[in-house]
C-alpha positions in Angstrom: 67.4 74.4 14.7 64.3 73.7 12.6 64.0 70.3 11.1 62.2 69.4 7.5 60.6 65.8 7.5 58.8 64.8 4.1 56.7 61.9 3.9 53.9 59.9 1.4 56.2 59.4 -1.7 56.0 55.9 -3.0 55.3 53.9 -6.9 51.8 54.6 -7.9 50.4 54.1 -11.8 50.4 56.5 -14.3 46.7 58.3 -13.5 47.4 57.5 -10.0 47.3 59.8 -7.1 49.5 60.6 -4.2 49.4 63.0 -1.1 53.0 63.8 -0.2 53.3 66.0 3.4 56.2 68.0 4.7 56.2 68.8 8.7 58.7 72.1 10.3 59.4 71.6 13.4 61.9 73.4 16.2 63.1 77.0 15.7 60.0 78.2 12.9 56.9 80.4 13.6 54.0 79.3 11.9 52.5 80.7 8.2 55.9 81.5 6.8 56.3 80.3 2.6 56.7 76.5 2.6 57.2 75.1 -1.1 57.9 71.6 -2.7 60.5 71.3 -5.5 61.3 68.1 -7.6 64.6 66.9 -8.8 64.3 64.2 -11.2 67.7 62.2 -12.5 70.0 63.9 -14.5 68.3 67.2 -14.0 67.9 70.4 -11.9 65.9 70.7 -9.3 62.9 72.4 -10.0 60.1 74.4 -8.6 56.9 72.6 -8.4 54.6 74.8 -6.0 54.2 77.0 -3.2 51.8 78.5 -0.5 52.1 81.6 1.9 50.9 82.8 4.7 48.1 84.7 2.9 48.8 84.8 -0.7 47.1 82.2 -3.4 49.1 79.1 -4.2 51.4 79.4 -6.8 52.0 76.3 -9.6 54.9 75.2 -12.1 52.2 75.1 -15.2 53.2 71.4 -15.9 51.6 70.6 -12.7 48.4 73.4 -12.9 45.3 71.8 -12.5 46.8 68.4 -10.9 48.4 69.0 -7.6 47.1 71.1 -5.0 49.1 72.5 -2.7 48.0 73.3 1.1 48.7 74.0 4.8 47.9 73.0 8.2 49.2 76.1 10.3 48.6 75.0 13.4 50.7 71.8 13.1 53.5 73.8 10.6 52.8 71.0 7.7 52.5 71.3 3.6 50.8 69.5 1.7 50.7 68.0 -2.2 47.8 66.6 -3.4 49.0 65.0 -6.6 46.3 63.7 -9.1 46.5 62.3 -12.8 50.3 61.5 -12.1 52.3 60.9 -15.3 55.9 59.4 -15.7 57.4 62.3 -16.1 56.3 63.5 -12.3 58.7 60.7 -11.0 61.5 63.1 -9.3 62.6 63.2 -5.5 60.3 66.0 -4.0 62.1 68.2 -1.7 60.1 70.7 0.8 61.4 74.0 1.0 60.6 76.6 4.0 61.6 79.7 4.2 62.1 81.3 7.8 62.8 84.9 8.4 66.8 84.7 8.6 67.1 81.0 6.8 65.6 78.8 4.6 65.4 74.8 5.2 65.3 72.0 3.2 64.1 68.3 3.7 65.7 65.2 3.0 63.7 64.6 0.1 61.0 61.7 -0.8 60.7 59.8 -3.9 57.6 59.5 -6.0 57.6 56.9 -8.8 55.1 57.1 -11.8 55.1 53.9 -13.8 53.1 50.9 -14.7 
């Protein structure tokens, strides 16, 4: 059993920052691909980034040059840095991991961009 836990959404300005992290835990080796996705209302959930064991982070190019993805392998957490936040970033963000013989998916946190 391997359990997703997001965390650090919340209602910041537009030009705000947040730091959003995402924590495997249970049945999971460490350095497999964990990724964030975004669903915001009324549409499909989209990719937003992603980060290997060994291979550069990858970016959605509406978020290039303002979030930063990155990983703590020794305690099996992601995270998004997420600067210059516009209203259009507010979405639940859901952390994706992909193990060897399944993928998992968190419960989801919500980031709000608005003044």
């Amino acid at each position: 059993q391997v359990q997703v836990v997001e965390s650090g959404g919340g209602l910041v300005q537009p030009g705000g920052s947040l730091r959003l992290s995402c924590a495997a835990s249970g049945s999971i080796s460490n350095g497999y691909p964990m990724e964030w996705y975004r669903q915001a209302p009324g549409k499909q959930r989209e990719f937003v980034a992603r980060v290997g064991s060994s291979l550069s982070p990858t970016y959605a190019d509406s978020v290039k040059g303002r979030f930063t993805i990155s990983r703590d392998n020794a305690k099996n957490t992601v995270y998004l840095q997420m600067n210059s936040l516009k209203a259009e970033d507010t979405a639940v963000y859901y952390c994706h991991v992909i193990g060897s013989v399944s993928v998992y998916w968190g419960q989801g946190t919500q980031v709000t961009v608005s003044s």
